[in-house]
C-alpha positions in Angstrom: 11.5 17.6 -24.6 10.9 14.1 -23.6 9.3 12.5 -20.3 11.1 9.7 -17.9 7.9 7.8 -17.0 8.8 5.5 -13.7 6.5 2.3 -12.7 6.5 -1.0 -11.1 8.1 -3.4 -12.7 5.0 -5.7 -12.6 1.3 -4.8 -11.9 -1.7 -6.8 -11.2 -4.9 -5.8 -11.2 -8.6 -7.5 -9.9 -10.3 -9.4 -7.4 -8.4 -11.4 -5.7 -5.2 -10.6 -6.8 -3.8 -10.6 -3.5 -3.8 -14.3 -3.7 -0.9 -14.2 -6.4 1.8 -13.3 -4.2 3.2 -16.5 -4.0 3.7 -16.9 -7.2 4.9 -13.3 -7.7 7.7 -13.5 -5.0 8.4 -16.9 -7.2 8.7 -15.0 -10.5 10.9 -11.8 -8.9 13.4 -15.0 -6.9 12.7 -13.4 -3.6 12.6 -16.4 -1.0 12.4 -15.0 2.8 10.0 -11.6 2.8 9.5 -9.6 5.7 5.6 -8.1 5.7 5.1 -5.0 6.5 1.6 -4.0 7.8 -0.2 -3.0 11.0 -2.6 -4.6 14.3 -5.8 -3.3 11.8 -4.5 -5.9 8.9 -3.3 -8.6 11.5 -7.0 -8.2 13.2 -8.9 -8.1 9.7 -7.8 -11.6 9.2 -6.1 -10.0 6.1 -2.0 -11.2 7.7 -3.6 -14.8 8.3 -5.1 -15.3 4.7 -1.8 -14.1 3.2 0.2 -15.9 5.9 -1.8 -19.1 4.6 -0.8 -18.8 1.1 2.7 -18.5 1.3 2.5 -21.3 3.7 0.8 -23.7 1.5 3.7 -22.5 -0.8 6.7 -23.4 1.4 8.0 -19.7 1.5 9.2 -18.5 4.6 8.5 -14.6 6.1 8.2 -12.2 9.5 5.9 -10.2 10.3 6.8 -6.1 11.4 2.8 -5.0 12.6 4.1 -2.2 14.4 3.3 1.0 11.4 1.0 3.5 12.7 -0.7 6.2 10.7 1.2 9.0 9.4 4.3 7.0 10.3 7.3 8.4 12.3 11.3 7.9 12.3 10.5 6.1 15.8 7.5 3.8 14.6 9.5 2.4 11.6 13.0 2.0 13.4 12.2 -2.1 15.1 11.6 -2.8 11.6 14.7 -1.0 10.2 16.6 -3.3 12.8 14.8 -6.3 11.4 16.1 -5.6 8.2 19.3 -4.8 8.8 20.0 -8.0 11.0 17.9 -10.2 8.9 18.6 -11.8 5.9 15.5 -11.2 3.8 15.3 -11.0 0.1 12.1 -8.5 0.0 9.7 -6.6 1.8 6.2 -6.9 1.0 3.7 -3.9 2.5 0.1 -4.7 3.0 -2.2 -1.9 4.0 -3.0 1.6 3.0 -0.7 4.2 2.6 1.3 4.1 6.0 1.8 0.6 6.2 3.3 0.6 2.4 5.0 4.5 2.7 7.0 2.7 6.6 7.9 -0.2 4.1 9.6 2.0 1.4 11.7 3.4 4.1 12.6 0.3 5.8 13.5 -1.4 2.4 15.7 1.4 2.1 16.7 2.5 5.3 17.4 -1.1 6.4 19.7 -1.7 4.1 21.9 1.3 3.8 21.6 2.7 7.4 21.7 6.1 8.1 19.0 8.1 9.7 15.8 9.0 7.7 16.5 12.7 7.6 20.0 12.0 5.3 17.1 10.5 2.5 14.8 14.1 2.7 14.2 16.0 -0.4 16.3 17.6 -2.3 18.2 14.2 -2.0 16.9 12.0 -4.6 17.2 8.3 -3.4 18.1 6.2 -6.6 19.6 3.9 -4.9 17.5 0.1 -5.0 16.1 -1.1 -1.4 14.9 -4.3 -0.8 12.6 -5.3 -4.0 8.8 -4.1 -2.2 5.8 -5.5 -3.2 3.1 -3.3 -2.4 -0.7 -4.6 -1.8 -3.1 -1.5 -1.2 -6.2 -1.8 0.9 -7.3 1.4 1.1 -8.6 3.2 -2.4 -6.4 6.7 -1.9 -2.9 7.0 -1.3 -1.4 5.6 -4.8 1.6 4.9 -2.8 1.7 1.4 -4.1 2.8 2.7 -7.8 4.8 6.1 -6.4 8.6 6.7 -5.9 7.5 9.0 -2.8 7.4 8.0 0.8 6.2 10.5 3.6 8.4 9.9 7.3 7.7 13.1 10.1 10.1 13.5 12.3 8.7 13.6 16.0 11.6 15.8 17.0 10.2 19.1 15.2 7.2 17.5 13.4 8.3 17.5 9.9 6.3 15.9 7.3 9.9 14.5 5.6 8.9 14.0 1.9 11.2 11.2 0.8 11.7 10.7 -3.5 13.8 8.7 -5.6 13.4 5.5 -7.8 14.2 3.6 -4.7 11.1 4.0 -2.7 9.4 2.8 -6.1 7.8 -0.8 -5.5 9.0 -3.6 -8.1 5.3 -5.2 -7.9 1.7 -3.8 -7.0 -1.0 -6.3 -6.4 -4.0 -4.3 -6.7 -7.3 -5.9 -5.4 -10.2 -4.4 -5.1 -11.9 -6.6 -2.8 -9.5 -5.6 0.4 -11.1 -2.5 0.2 -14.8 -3.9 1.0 -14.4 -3.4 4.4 -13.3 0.0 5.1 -15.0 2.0 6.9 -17.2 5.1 5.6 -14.5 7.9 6.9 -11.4 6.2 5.7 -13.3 5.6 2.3 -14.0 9.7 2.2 -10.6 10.8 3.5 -8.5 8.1 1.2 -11.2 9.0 -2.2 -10.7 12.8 -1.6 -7.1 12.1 -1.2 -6.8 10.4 -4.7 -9.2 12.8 -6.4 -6.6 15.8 -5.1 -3.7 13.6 -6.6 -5.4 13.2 -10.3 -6.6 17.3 -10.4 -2.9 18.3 -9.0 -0.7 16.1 -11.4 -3.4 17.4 -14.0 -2.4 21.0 -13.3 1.2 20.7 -12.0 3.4 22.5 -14.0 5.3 18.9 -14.6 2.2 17.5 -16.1 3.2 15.3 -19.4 0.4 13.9 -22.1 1.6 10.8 -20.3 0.6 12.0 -16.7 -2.6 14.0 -18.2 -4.0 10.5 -19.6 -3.8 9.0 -16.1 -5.2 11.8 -14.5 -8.3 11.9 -16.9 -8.9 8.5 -16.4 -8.7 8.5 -12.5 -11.0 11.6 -12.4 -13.8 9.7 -14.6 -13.4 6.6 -12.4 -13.4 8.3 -9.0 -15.5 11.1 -9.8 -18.8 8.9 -10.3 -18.3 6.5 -7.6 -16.9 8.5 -4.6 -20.3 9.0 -3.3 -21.5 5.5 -3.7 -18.4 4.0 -2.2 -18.5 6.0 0.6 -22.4 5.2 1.4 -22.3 1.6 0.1 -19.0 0.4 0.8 -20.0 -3.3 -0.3 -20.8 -1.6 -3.6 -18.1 -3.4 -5.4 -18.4 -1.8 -8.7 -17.8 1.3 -6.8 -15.0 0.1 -5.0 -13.3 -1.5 -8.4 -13.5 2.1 -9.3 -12.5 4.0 -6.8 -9.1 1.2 -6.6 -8.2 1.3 -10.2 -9.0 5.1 -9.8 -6.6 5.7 -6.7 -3.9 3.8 -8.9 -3.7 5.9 -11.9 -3.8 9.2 -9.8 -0.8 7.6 -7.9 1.0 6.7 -11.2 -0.5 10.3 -12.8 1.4 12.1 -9.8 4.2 10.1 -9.1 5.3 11.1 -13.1 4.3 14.8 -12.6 4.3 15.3 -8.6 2.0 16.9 -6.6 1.2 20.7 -6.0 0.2 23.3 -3.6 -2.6 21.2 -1.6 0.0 18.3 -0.5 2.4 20.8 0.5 0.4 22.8 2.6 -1.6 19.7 3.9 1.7 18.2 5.6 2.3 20.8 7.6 -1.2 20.4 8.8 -1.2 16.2 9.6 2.7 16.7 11.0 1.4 19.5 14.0 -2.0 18.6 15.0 -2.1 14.8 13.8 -4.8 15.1 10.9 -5.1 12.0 8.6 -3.7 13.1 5.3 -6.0 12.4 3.1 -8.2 14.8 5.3 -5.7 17.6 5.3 -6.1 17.3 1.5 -9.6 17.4 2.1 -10.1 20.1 4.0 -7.8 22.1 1.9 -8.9 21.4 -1.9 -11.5 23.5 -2.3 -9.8 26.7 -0.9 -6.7 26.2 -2.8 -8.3 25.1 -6.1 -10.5 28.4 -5.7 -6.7 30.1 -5.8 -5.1 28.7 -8.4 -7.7 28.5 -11.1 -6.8 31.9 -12.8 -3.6 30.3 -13.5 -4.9 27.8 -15.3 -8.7 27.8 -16.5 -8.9 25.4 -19.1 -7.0 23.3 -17.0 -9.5 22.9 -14.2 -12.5 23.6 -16.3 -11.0 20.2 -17.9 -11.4 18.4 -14.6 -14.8 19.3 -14.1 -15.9 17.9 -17.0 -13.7 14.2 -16.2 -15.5 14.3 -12.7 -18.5 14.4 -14.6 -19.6 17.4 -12.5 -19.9 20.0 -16.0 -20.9 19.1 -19.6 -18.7 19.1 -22.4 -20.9 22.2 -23.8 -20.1 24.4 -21.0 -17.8 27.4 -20.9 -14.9 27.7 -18.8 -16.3 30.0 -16.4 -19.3 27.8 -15.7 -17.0 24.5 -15.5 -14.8 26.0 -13.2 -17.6 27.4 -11.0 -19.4 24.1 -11.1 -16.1 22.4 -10.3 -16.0 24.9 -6.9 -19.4 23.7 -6.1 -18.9 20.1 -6.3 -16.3 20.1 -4.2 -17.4 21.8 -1.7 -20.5 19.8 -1.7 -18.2 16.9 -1.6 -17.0 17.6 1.7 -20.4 18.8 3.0 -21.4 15.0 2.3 -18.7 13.2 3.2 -18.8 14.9 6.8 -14.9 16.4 6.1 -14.8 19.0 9.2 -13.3 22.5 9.1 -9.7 22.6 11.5 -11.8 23.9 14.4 -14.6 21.2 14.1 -11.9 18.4 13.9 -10.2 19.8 17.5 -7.4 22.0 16.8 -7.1 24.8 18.9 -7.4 28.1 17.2 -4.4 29.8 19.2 -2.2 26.8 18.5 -3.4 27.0 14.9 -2.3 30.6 14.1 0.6 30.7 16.0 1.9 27.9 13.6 1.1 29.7 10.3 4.5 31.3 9.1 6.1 27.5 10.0 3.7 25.6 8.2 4.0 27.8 5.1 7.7 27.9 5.3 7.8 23.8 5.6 5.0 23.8 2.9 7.4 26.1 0.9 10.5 23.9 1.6 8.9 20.6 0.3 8.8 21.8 -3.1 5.3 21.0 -3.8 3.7 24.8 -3.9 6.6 25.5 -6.7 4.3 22.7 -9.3 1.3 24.6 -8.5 -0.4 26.9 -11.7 -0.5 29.7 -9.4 3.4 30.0 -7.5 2.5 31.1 -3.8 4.4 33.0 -1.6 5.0 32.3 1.6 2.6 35.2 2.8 0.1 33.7 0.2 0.1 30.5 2.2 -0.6 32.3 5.0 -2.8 34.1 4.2 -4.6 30.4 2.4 -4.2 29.0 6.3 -6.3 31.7 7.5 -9.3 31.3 4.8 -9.1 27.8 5.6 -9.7 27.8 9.1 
């Protein structure tokens, strides 16, 4: 049996980094990219220092500063058309995981047309894009080293999951220090969302000693220094963490995919507009108390690469220390219940057998230790609210 292992062509890692995109889009022969980010970057100052270096460096660009979170088919379609009527060479996404997830699509979509809903899984979209070069600022969403890319459509509010080698970035810039100014929630919600990624792709049932390794390694980075981060967010050993963390989760999942908690946690963002790395949030310990009897050792191994259980303990008491850390977790890090982030109970419920059957449809539950059935998920919607 052998494993297909799918990265960036090039990856740079450390402060500063950012800086290096001149000479990147030098080395790859890309001459005229269009930048892909949104009003939070442009107003950061973060569009004007990059704008400054390839200036100083004679290469030409546009701007697109019209992503939003959780991106739509609508919000990404002016910079489809800029794409498609443009002559650029690459597309380089600066942001967190919207900004770069509305750049895969528009590299793709932009230059084979179509609507968005022709690329949806089952389809697998190998076909190359516009080179992207991604530049995270947000210490969560991995995106900048995955083949995925996550489009709802407004229409019925689908969460469309998107895969395929083409949505996979040529070059990552990953630097640390864009992640200094993010806020305390968006530090929780994007830290909770990689810590999901690392446990999942650790217990998917596509896991690979090649996935494992990254997954170990994010959890012992981001386990430690979640907490820290998210009360000291000019902590910058934390944050280095927490960044090179969110990057090997994103590299441990995009090789072994995600499981039950992302597919019932798009469901969730796509009808009542919840962040996603908050979905997760709200959703991991619930589902990881489900799916543990499935797989034990597996999470018990977790537990002890968060840092939360000792190498000494049994499996039982790993497991139940794992359940208590994360629910802890989200006590501290202020991650409300459905109800105490707004969502009407009535509306809630009466969406239950949709969300599970869209949860069920993105394949993601089917990589979980513990298969689901639809009436599972139901019943896991219920506990959680």
């Amino acid at each position: 049996m052998s494993t297909q292992i799918v990265l960036p062509r090039i990856m740079q890692v450390g402060a500063s980094v950012s800086h290096e995109l001149p000479t990147l889009l030098k080395e790859l022969n890309c001459h005229k990219p269009l930048i892909v980010t949104d009003k939070m970057m442009v107003k950061l100052g973060y569009i004007r220092d990059i704008a400054s270096h390839l200036s100083t460096n004679q290469i030409e660009f546009d701007v697109f500063d019209e992503t939003v979170p959780e991106p739509t088919v609508d919000s990404i379609m002016a910079g489809v058309k800029m794409v498609a009527d443009g002559n650029y060479d690459a597309v380089v996404a600066i942001g967190g995981g919207s900004p770069i997830d509305s750049a895969k699509a528009i590299a793709v979509l932009g230059k084979y047309g179509g609507v968005m809903r022709d690329y949806k899984f089952p389809r697998v979209v190998s076909e190359p894009g516009l080179p992207i070069i991604a530049i995270p600022t947000t210490a969560g969403t991995g995106s900048e080293v995955t083949r995925f890319t996550i489009i709802t459509d407004e229409t019925c509010d689908e969460k469309m999951l998107c895969v395929g080698t083409g949505f996979m970035p040529v070059a990552a810039l990953i630097d640390y220090n864009l992640t200094l100014s993010l806020p305390p929630r968006t530090t929780a919600d994007t830290g909770i969302d990689a810590l999901t990624h690392a446990i999942e792709a650790y217990v998917s049932k596509k896991a690979s000693q090649y996935s494992d390794s990254q997954a170990i390694s994010a959890m012992k980075l981001i386990g430690p220094n979640l907490r820290t981060a998210f009360h000291d967010g000019h902590n910058q050993q934390a944050r280095e963490a927490m960044m090179l963390g969110s990057t090997l989760a994103g590299i441990a999942f995009s090789n072994a995919s995600v499981a039950l908690v992302h597919g019932m946690s798009r469901p969730i963002g796509a009808f009542f507009h919840v962040p996603h790395g908050l979905s997760n949030a709200m959703l991991l310990p619930t589902v990881t108390a489900y799916s543990i009897p499935a797989a034990s050792e597996r999470y018990a191994d977790c537990a002890r690469a968060m840092g939360v259980a000792k190498e000494t303990d049994s499996t039982e008491v790993a497991n139940s220390k794992l359940l208590t850390e994360l629910k802890a977790l989200n006590e501290e890090l202020n991650v409300p219940t459905p109800e105490q982030f707004g969502i009407d109970r009535t509306q809630f419920f009466d969406k239950l057998e949709t969300m599970a059957s869209q949860a069920q449809a993105s394949g993601s539950p089917g990589n979980n230790p513990r298969v689901p059935t639809e009436a599972d998920m139901i019943e896991l919607y219920r506990a959680l609210w």
